[in-house]
C-alpha positions, 0 to 999 in steps of 0.5 A: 349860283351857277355851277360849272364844276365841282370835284367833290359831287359825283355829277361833275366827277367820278369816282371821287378823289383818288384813282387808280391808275387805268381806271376811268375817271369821268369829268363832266362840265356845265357851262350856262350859254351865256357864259360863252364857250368855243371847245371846252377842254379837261387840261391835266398836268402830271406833277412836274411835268408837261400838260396834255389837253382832251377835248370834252364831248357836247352832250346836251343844252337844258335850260340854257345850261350846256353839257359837255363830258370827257372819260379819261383814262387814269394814266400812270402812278403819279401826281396831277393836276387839272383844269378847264379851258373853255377856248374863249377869252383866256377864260379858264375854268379854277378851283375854287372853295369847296371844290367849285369851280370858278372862272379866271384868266390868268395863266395858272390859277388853282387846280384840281389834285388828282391822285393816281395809286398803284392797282393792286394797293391794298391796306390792312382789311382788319384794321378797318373799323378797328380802334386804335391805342397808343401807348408811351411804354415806360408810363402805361403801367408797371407790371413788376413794381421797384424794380432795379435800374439796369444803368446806373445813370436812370432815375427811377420814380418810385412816386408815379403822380409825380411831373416828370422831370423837365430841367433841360440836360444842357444845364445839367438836370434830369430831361429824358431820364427819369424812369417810371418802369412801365414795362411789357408786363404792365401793359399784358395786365392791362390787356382785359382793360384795353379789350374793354376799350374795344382796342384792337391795335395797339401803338407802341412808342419805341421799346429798343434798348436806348438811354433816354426814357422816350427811346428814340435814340435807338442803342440796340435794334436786336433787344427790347430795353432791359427795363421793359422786360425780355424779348421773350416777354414781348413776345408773350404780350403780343401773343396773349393780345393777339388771343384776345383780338388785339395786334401790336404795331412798333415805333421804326426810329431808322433815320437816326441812331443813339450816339450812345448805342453799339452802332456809333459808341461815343459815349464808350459805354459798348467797349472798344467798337461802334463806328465814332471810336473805331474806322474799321467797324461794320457799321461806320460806313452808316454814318457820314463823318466830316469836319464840315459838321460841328461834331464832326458827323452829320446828325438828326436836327443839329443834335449831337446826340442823335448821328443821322444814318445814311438810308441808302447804305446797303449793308444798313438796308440790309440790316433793317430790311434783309432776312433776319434784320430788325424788322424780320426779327421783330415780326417773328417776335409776333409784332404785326406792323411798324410805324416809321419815325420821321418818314418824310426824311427816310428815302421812298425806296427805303419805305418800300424795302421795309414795306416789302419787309413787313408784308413779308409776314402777312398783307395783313400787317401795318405800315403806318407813317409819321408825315404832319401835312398832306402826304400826297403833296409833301414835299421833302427836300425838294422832292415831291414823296411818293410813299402814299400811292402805292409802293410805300406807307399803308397809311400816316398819321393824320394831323390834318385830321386832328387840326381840324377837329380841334379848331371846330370843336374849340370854336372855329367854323364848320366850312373850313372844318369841311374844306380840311377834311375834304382835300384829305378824304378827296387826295388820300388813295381810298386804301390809305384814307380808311386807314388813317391813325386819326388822334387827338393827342400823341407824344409830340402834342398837348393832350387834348383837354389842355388844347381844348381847355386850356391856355395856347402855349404861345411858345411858353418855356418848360417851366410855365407849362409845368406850372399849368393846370385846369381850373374845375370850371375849365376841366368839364368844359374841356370834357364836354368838348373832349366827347365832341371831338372824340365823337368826329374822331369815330365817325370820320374815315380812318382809324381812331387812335386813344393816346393813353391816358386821354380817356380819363382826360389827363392833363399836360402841355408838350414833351414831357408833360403829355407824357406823364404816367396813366392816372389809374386812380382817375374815377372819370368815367364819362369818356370811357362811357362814350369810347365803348359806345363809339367803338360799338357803334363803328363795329355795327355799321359797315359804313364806318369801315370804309364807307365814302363821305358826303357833306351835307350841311357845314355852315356857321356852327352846325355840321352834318356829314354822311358816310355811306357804306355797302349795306348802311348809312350814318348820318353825323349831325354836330350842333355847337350853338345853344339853339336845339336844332331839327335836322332830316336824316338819310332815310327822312326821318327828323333828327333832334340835334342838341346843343354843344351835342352830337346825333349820330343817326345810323340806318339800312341804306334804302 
């Protein structure tokens, strides 16, 4: 085959992927002489906007194949798009598979994503080559057992192995308000046990006082609910974590609040104020009420429960943003960063302001946001995002990630493993990449051992998922695959986050069943065994930290990728098939690589 273009080999481009706007950025073509050509042309399109074309520069004829190059300029922060023309016939040169380049003569054929970040981005340096954990605070660990209900309208379960409850509220059952107690005390106990993990973040889901169990339905920003324990134990947690190289990061719910909260009071359980039962309170001009709406103000996805909040309200930017607002408070508590909830539908200036507001305690700390697709194309309500080049987010969780670790580890094929994996590493600013949440499982997901062993969910109600549970044979083989893509996890760029509970292979559908309560009596050890190891094995090779990526191989069901950091290089060879397979790696040495196995090869850079 005769290569034309590929964005992903440094022959044809550097530096790879995203840029920096003023870098340069060099674009080199080869076109075979017999392909014809007149004077051909790098056509970059910022998003949205108009295209400007840069004539490439002929360099040298070798073997029939001409060369021609263009140094451009990374222009100004932004989104843009490229292709070749090559000035005769209407021929043009597109994307193509893998980042090849193939000809066409339509108009506007795929291109080429070029992503330019503010200069001066930068991202949290300890969070690099670090461990994520996540943690669904009322079902870690109760640290005080048999504690009493702070509300009388909380169910408490006394029996932890017990399914939480799923009967939906509108038929009248118990959904989002059983209570396990785990609490800040349980999770400070558990401290020695996540250092073992080699853990040094920790992710907690919402910890604001709010009246159902997951607490996205924030009533009080200013305190910790009274059943996870005091503010000031919270900050006796993050400062015994901090001791022990452990950081806290927390969940921002800001674009919704709880209708059952002091801001909105409907339900009227704050007396006689809140913005639904009170015109002049200080916090109506948050909500929009109109009777367009069915409940008569505007709320998060139709549900009643949850009135949205106008982001663009100065005195609630304020009250979140400002000196001594939410994030400020929470931040001198001793949080080290946020994860903002549904960030696609907070504005991109309001992103910034908490930015601003986070980085006030230290560039050091994380702002991490909830976006399930590509974050540098998202599109939301009409509007291209731009949170992700500089100004806004740290990072996001990397869904794409985990689709394509799934989808290769259950059976798909390493090229379209390869394919996902690269138009993330090749569009995502390089700061923002090497701090990705790469997970397998989270709150809004099945765990993985049901995604990879069990029956597809198909749309199947409560009920079927409740009744749902591995066969023996199914479980190990839902281990086995767990230790595979636990192994991916760890040697991608970005940051592996454990959803508690996945590292002794809990089992569980989606909300609420990926959300029961930790399984301490659990005596699976074989994924702890291969965290620690993975964890260790990131903490000595500096190539896991921020090095780039290479693919080298991904054809059929084998995979071998290779990260290549200042000082060392790893190697990743992943065989799915039932054949042992021999692979060289960096440094040439023959590398075994077993069947339904990983090798991870790691060696000093020559």
């Amino acid at each position: 085959m005769e290569r034309l273009f590929n964005s992903l080999l440094a022959a044809y481009k550097t530096p790879f992927g995203a840029v920096r706007a003023g870098e340069e950025v060099r674009f080199c073509l080869t076109v075979p002489e017999h392909v014809g050509f007149v004077q051909p042309r790098l056509v970059l399109r910022r998003d949205g906007g108009g295209a400007a074309e840069y004539q490439m520069a002929y360099l040298a004829t070798e073997e029939g194949i001409c060369r021609f190059e263009y140094t451009l300029t990374a222009p100004a922060v932004g989104l843009y798009f490229y292709h070749f023309d090559l000035y005769s016939d209407y021929r043009k040169i597109f994307r193509g598979e893998g980042g090849e380049g193939v000809i066409g003569t339509e108009p506007d054929g795929p291109a080429w994503q070029l992503t330019v970040y503010e200069p001066d981005f930068t991202t949290p340096e300890s969070l690099k080559g670090s461990v994520l954990y996540q943690i669904f605070p009322d079902r870690f660990f109760e640290g005080r057992p048999g504690k009493e209900m702070p509300f009388a309208d909380r169910i408490y379960r006394q029996h932890k192995q017990g399914k939480p409850y799923f009967w939906p509220n509108e038929t009248g059952g118990y959904l989002n308000r059983d209570y396990y107690g785990g609490d800040f005390e349980g999770i400070r106990q558990k401290l020695p046990y996540l250092q073992s993990l080699r853990v040094g973040w920790i992710y907690l889901n919402p910890i604001f006082e709010a009246h159902a169990n997951h607490r996205y339905n924030t009533a009080d920003y200013m305190n910790a609910d009274p059943l996870l324990g005091t503010n000031e134990e919270f900050s006796r947690l993050c400062a015994e974590a901090k001791e022990r190289g452990i950081r806290i990061i927390l969940d921002g719910v800001f674009s919704h609040t709880g209708s059952d909260s002091i801001y909105f009071n409907r339900e009227g359980r704050y007396g006689r104020g809140g913005a639904y039962r009170n015109i002049c309170s200080p916090y109506h001009s948050w909500y929009d009420f109109s009777k367009d709406y069915p409940c008569g103000y505007r709320s998060w996805w139709g549900f009643s429960s949850l009135p949205e909040v106008n982001e663009h309200d100065p005195e609630y930017q304020k009250f979140i943003c400002g000196p001594g607002g939410v994030i400020d408070t929470w931040m001198q508590r001793g949080a080290s960063g946020f994860r903002l909830d549904v960030a696609d539908e907070l504005p991109d200036d309001f992103i910034e302001k908490i930015r601003c507001a986070v980085k006030a305690h230290g560039e050091d700390c994380y702002l991490l946001g909830e976006v399930w697709e590509d974050a540098t194309t998202k599109l939301a309500y009409d509007v291209r995002r731009t949170y992700l080049l500089g100004k806004g987010l740290d990072a996001v969780m990397n869904y794409p990630f985990r689709n394509a670790i799934l989808a290769f580890v259950g059976g798909g094929s390493a090229a379209d493993f390869a394919g996902q994996v690269m138009d993330i590493c090749e569009h995502y600013p390089a700061p923002a990449l090497h701090t990705l949440m790469n997970f397998l499982s989270s709150h809004d997901t099945e765990r993985a051992v049901t995604a990879l062993a069990g029956e597809p969910i198909l749309g199947r109600d409560r009920y079927w998922q409740s009744k749902q549970h591995l066969a023996p044979e199914a479980y190990e083989e839902g281990v086995r695959r767990m230790i595979l893509a636990y192994t991916l996890l760890y040697t991608l760029p970005g940051v592996p986050c454990i959803y508690y509970g996945d590292e002794v292979a809990m089992q569980g559908y989606k909300d609420p069943f990926n959300r029961g309560y930790f399984d301490w009596d659990s005596t699976e050890e074989r994924l702890r065994a291969v965290l620690r190891g993975l964890a260790e094995l990131r903490q000595g090779c500096d190539a896991f930290r921020d090095g780039a990526i290479e693919m080298v191989e991904a054809s059929g069901e084998l995979l071998h990728y290779r990260r290549i950091g200042k000082t060392q290089t790893a190697d990743i060879l992943v065989n799915r098939t039932e054949t042992l397979l021999t692979r060289a790696a960096a440094d040439g040495q023959a590398v075994e690589v077993n069947p339904m196995g990983h090798t991870v090869v790691t060696s000093a850079r020559c």
